[in-house]
C-alpha positions in Angstrom: 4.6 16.5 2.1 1.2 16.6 4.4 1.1 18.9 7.5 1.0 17.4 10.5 -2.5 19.1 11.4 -3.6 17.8 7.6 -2.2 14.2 7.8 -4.2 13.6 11.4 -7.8 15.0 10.7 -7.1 12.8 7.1 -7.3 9.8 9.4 -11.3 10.2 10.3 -11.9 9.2 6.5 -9.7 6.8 6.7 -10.8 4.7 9.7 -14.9 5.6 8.8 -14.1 3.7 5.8 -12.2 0.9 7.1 -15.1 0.1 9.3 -17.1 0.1 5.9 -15.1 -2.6 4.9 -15.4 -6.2 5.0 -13.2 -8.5 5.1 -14.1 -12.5 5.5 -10.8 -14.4 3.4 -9.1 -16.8 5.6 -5.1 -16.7 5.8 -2.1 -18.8 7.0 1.0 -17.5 8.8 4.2 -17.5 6.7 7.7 -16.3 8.2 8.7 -12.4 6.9 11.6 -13.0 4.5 14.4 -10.1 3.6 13.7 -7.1 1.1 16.4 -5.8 -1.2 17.2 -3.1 -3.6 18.5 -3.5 -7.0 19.6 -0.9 -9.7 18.0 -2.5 -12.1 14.4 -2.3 -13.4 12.9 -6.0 -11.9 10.0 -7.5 -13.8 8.0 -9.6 -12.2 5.9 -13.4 -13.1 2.7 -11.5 -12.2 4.0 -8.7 -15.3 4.8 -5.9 -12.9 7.6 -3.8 -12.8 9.6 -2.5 -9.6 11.7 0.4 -10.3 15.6 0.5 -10.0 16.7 1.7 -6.5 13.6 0.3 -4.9 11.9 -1.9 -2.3 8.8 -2.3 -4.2 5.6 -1.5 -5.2 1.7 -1.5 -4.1 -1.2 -1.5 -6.7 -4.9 -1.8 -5.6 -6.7 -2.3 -9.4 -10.1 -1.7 -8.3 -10.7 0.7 -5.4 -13.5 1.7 -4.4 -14.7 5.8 -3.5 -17.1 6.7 -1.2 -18.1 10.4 -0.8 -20.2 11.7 2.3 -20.3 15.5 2.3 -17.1 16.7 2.9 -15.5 13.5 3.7 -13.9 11.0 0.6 -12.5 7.8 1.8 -11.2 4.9 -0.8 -10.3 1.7 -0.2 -9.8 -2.0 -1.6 -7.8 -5.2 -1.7 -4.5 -5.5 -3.6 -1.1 -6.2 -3.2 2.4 -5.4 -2.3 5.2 -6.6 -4.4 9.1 -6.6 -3.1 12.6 -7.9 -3.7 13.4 -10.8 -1.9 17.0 -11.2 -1.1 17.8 -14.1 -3.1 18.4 -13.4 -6.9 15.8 -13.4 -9.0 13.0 -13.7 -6.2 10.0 -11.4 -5.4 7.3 -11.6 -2.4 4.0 -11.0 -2.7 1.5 -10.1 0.4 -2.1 -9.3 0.1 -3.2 -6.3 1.5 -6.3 -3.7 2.7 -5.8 -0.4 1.6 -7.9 2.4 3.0 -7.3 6.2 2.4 -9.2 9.2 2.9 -9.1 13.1 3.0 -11.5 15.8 3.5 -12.2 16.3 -0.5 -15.7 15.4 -0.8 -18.4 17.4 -2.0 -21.6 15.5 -2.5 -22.9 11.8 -1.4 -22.1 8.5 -3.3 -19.7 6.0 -4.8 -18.0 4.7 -7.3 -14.8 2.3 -9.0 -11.8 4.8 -8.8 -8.8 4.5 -10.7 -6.2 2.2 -9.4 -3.8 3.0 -7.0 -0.2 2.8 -7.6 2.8 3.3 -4.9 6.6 2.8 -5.1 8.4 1.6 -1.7 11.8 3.2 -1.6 12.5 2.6 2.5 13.7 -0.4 3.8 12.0 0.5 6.7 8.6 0.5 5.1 9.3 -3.0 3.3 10.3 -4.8 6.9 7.3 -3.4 8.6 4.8 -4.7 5.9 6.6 -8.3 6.0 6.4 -8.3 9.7 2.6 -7.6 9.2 2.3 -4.6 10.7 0.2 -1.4 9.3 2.0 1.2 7.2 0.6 5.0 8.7 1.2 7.6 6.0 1.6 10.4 8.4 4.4 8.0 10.0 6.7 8.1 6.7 7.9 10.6 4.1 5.0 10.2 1.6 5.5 12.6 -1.9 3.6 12.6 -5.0 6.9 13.6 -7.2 10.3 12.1 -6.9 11.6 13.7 -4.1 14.8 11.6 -3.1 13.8 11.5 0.5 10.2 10.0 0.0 10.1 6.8 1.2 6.5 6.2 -0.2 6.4 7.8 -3.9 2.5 8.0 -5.2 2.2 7.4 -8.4 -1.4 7.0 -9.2 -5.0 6.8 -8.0 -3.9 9.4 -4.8 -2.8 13.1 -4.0 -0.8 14.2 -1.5 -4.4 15.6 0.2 -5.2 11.7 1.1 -4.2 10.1 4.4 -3.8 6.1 4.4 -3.0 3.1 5.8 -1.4 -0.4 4.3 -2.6 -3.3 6.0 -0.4 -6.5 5.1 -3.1 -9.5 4.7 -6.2 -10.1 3.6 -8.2 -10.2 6.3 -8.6 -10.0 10.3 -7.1 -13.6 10.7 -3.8 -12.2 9.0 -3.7 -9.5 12.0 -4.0 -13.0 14.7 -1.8 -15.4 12.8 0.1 -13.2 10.4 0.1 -12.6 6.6 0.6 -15.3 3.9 3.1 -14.6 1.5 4.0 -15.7 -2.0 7.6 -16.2 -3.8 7.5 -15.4 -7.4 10.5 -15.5 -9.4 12.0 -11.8 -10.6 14.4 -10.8 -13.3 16.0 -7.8 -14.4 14.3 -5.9 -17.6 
C-alpha cells in the first residue's frame, strides 16, 4: 500500500499528463445500473474474464508513457467491465485512465504494456457507474492479493504509480454523464 506522503506528490504526474491528453469523442447520458458479485469466474461477449468474488475489471490495451526527468506519467482510453445485477448481464463504460509516479529517468515516450485492474469494492463499482473519478490514494490499491484491496493491479502498474479512473470518454461524459453498454455475461 502507498504512503500517504508517496500517493499525494504521485498526483503531479498524474494531472501533468491528463492535461497532455485529449479528449474530443462525444457521449450520451445513460442511468447507472447495479453491480454484483458472483463466485464464479464471468466471461464476457467482448472475451474478457472477471474473476470470482468480484466487481469487475479495467483494461487500457494501449497506454501511452511519457517520461520528463524524473517524472513518468501514462495514460489512455479503455474500459471498465462489471456485473450487472441481472443474470447473465455485464456493463461496459468507457473510460480515461491517467497514472503517474516519480520513476522517470530520462525524456521521451512510448506504447506501454496494458494495464489490467480487478475491482473487488462495491464502493468503487457505484462510484464509476455514477460517473464519478476513482482516486487511488482514496481506496486500498495492492499489487498482490491482499484480501482488503479493493483495487488489485494486475498489470501494466506498480504500487509506485498514483492514478485516476475517469468513467467516459470524454469532457461531455463529465456534463451529461457516461454512456454505458449491456453485454450479456455467463459463468466459465
Amino acid at each position: 500500500m502507498m504512503s500517504i506522503l508517496h500517493a499525494h506528490s504521485a498526483r503531479l504526474p498524474v494531472l501533468l499528463l491528463g492535461l497532455l491528453q485529449g479528449c474530443l469523442t462525444p457521449s450520451v447520458a445513460a442511468p447507472p445500473a447495479g453491480a454484483s458479485t458472483s463466485q464464479n469466474v464471468t466471461l464476457t461477449a467482448t472475451g474478457q474474464s472477471i474473476p470470482a468474488g468480484t466487481f469487475g475489471i479495467l483494461t487500457v490495451d494501449r497506454p501511452r508513457q511519457v517520461t520528463l526527468l524524473h517524472l513518468r506519467g501514462m495514460g489512455g482510453d479503455g474500459e471498465v467491465i462489471l456485473r450487472g445485477d441481472e443474470p447473465g448481464t455485464c456493463l461496459i463504460l468507457p473510460i480515461r485512465f491517467v497514472a503517474g509516479d516519480f520513476g522517470g529517468d530520462s525524456i521521451g515516450g512510448h506504447v506501454s504494456t496494458p494495464i489490467r485492474l480487478v475491482i473487488n469494492s462495491k464502493r468503487v463499482a457505484e462510484t464509476l457507474q455514477r460517473g464519478q473519478d476513482v482516486v487511488s490514494d482514496t481506496y486500498r490499491v495492492s499489487g498482490h492479493s491482499d484480501p482488503d484491496a479493493e483495487i488489485v493491479l494486475k498489470s501494466g502498474l506498480d504500487e509506485s504509480f498514483g492514478f485516476v479512473i475517469n468513467p467516459g470518454s470524454n469532457i461531455l461524459s463529465d456534463i451529461f454523464g457516461v454512456t454505458t453498454k449491456s453485454v450479456s455475461c455467463h459463468p466459465a
